[in-house]
C-alpha positions in Angstrom: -20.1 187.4 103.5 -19.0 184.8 100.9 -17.5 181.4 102.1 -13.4 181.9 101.6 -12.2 180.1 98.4 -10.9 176.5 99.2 -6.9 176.5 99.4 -5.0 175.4 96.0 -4.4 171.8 95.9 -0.9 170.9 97.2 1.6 170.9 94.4 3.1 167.3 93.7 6.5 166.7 91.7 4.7 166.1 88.3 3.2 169.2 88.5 6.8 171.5 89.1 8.4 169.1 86.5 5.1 169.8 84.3 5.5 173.6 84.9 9.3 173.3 84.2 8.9 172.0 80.9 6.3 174.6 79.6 8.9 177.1 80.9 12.3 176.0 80.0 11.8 173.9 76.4 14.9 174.3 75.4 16.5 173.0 78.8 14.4 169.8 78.4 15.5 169.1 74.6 19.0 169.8 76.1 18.5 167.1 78.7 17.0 164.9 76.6 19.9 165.3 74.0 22.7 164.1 76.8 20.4 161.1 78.2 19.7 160.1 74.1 23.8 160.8 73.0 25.1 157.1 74.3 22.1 155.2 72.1 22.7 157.7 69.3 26.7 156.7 70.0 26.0 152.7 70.1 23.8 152.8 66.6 26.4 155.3 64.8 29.1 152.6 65.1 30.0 149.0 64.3 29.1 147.4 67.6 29.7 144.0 68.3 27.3 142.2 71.3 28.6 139.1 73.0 27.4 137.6 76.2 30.0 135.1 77.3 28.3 132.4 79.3 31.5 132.5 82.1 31.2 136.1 82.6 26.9 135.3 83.5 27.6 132.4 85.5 29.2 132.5 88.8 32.7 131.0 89.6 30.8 129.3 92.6 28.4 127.1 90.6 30.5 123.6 89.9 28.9 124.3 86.6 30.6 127.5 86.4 33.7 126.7 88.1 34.0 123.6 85.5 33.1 125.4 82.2 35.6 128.2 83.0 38.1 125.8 83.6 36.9 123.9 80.2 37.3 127.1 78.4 40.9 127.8 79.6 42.5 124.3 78.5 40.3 123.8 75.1 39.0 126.9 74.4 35.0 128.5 73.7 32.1 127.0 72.2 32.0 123.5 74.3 28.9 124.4 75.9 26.3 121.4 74.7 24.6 119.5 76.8 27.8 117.8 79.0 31.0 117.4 79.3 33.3 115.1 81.9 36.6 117.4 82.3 39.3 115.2 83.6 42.9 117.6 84.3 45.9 116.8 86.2 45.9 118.0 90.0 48.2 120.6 90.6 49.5 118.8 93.9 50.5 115.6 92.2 50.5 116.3 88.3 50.5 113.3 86.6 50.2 113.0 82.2 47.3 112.0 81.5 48.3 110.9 77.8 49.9 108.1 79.4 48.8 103.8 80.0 48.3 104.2 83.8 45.7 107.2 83.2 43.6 105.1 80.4 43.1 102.2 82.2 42.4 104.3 85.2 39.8 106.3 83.5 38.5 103.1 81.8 37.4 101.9 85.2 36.0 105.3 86.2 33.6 105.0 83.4 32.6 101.7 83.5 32.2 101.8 87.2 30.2 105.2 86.6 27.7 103.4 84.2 27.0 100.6 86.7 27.0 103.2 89.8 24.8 106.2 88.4 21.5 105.5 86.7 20.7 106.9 83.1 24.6 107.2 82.4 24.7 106.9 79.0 27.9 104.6 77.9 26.8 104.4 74.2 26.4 108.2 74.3 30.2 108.9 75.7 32.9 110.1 73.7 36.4 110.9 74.1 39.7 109.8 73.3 40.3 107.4 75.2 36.3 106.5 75.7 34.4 106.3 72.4 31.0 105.4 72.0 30.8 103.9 75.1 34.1 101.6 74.4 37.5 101.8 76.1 40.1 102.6 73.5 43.6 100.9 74.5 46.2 103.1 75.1 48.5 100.3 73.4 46.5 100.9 70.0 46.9 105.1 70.6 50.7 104.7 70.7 51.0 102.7 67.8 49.1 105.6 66.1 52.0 107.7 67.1 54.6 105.6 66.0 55.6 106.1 62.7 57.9 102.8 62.4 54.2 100.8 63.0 52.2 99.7 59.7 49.0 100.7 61.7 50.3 104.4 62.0 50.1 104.7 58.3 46.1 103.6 58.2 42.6 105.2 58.2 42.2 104.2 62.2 45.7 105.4 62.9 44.9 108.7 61.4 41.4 108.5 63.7 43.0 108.2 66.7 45.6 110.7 66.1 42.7 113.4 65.1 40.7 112.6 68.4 43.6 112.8 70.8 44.7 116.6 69.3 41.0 117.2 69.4 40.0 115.9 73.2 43.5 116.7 74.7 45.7 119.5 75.8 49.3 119.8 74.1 50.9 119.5 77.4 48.8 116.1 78.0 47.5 117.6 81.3 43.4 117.7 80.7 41.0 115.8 78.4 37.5 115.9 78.1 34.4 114.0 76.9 31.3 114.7 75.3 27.8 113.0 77.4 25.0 113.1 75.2 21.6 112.9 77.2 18.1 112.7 75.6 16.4 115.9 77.7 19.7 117.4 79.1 17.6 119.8 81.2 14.7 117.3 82.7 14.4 116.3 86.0 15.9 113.1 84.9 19.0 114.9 83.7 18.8 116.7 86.9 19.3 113.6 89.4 22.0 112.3 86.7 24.0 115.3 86.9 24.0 115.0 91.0 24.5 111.5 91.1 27.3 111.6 88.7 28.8 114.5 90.4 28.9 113.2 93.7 30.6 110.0 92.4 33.3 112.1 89.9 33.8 113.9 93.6 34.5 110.8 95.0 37.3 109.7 92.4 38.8 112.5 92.3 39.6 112.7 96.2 40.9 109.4 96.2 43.1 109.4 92.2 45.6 111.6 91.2 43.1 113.4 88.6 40.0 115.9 89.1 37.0 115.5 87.4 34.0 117.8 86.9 30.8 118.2 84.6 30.8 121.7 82.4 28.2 121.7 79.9 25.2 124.2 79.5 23.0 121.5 80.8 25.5 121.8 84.1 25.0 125.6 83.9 21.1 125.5 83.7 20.7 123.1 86.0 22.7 124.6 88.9 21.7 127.6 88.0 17.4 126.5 88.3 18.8 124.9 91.8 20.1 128.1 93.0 17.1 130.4 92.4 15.1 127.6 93.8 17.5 127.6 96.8 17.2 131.2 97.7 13.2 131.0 96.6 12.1 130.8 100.4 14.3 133.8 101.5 12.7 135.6 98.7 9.2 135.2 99.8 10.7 135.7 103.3 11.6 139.0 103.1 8.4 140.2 100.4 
């Protein structure tokens, strides 16, 4: 007698979902009609795409903690490459537009330039820090007094411009900008720790809080984190 025929090969899923769509075609170009409908949706509209960089970046970054915090008092857009956010604590509020904070901060900084390596005092700017020079609080007021002859010049109206730009109405936060050559080197990256750790250390011991927002912040904690968490990775693979 002739050998029995082999058994048919076992069927897999491609072939039921193969057989499906021979036999039902008009079930499939339903499906595929419902899966399509939200792209055809997004392209038959005026759609606006944003991707805010304090929704991406976690609250538990200092980065992100910093440049949320920078956004709330001053607004969006202050992203490039550092910032040194200086705000009244919430404990012991104290104004910040004010003589004892300026000569406060002026030491901070120059203490900060002699303390961290690669801090660039020619490349900080602020109100009451500009272009690596202290500006006296003194001079600032007289800007604000009207009755003063210097209120009425060029460098009165200056100094009135940068502290609406650099500080809140309510005089409780101020901010600089840090210009760095390669904001996102390894150069950068010891900069931004040292500085941090010594910005840490004034603020637990003054009445004012100061961090580092910037995006070269944000991509450096960021490249620190997924180098952190590297090992587990390759752990667990």
């Amino acid at each position: 007698p002739p050998p029995p025929p082999p058994p048919p090969p076992p069927r897999d899923v491609w072939e039921l979902v193969g057989r499906w769509v021979v036999a039902s075609p008009s079930a499939v170009l339903a499906l595929l009609t419902l899966l399509f409908l939200p792209f055809l949706y997004v392209t038959s509209v005026d759609s606006v795409y944003s991707a805010e960089l304090t929704s991406l970046v976690p609250a538990s970054m200092p980065a992100g903690l910093a440049l949320r915090e920078l956004e709330t008092r001053f607004g969006t857009g202050l992203l490039y490459p550092y910032y040194i956010l200086v705000t009244s604590k919430p404990s012991n509020p104290q104004p910040l537009f004010s003589a004892p904070f300026f000569a406060a901060a002026h030491e901070v900084l120059q203490q900060m330039v002699l303390a961290v390596p690669g801090t660039p005092r020619q490349n900080i700017t602020g109100a009451f820090f500009a272009n690596g020079e202290p500006v006296p609080f003194e001079l600032v007021r007289m800007a604000f007094d009207a009755g003063t002859s210097f209120s009425n010049t060029t460098t009165g109206g200056h100094l009135r411009s940068l502290i609406e730009t650099f500080f809140t109405k309510d005089g409780d936060a101020t901010f600089l900008y840090v210009i760095k050559g390669d904001p996102f080197g390894d150069v950068s990256r010891r900069w931004l720790h040292e500085a941090r750790s010594y910005l840490e250390e004034v603020s637990q011991a003054g009445g004012y809080e100061w961090q580092i927002a910037g995006m070269g912040a944000v991509t450096i904690d960021t490249q620190d984190s997924v180098l952190a968490a590297f090992p587990l990775v390759i752990g667990t693979t």
